[in-house]
Steps between C-alpha positions, in 0.01 A plus 500: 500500500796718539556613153138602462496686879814508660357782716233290646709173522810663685139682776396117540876388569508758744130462636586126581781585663771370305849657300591487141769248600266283657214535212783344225643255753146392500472504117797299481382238744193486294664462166738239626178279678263496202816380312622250666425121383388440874268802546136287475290674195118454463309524810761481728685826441291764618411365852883476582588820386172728619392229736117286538254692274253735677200341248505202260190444261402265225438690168334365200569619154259333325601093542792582635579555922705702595705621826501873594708568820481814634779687759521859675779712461592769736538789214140451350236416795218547204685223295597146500793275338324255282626200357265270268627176480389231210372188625679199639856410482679273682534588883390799490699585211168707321633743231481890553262650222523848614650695816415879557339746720122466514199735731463352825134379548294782689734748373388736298564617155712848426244769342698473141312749234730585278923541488542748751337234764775205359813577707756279576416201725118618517343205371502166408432338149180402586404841615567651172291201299199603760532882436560485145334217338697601140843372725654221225760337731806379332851334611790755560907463448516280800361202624392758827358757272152593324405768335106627415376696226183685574274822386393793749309779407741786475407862648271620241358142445687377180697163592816442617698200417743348803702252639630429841800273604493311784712280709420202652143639491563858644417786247887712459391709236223630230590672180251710302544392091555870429362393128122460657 
């Protein structure tokens, strides 16, 4: 998220107590553990890096069932970690479909009308899809990133064509097609 805000990433390193030093010694550890031929993949990752999951919940997608497991992270109260994971696999070894930052149930939705209301790490992917039902979600340049093109009403009505980036499921930033 860094080279989209590193304002707002250095205020959370800070807000959770930590130092720059310690924030790449972390990355590093990371790096080196998903890596390594002994770090477990599948289902077994997440729960010994963040620990157990706060929710876990069958989802169906039309034949197929699903996984979603859900955790809390100190730096978005509103939000949760999700992980979907496929079905089966062999002890517990269920593939990861998707991992990002999804609305916490009861929590609600940012007010998003139009640009101005986007700004970084306001929303969620599925907040945009609910406030503007023109959102066409498509992969980004990373595995971690989306983006979304979608069409707001500009300030003397006539459209406006956008897209937003996120990361891991956190909007970074919206751009206005200055073409519209």
């Amino acid at each position: 998220m860094a080279d989209f805000n590193p304002e707002l990433v250095e205020r959370a390193v800070r807000r959770l107590g930590a130092t720059r030093a310690e924030l790449r010694e972390a990355n590093r550890q990371w790096q080196a553990m998903i890596r390594s031929p002994r770090f477990p993949g599948g289902a077994r990752r997440h729960p010994l890096v963040l620990g157990p999951p706060e929710s876990s919940r069958p989802l169906r997608f039309g034949d197929l069932t699903c996984t979603a497991r859900q955790w809390a992270l100190p730096l978005w109260p509103d939000l949760r970690f999700e992980v979907l994971l496929g079905p089966g696999g062999p002890a517990g070894g269920a593939p990861v479909l998707n991992e990002w930052l999804v609305r916490a149930a009861g929590s609600p939705p940012p007010a998003l009308r139009g640009p101005a209301d986007l700004t970084p790490w306001s929303c969620v992917v599925s907040d945009l899809a609910a406030a503007f039902p023109s959102a066409v979600p498509r992969e980004g340049s990373a595995p971690t990133r989306w983006q979304a093109d979608f069409v707001v009403p500009g300030p003397t009505g006539e459209p406006l064509a956008c897209t937003a980036d996120f990361t891991w499921g956190l909007l970074q930033e919206v751009r206005v097609d200055s073409a519209s």
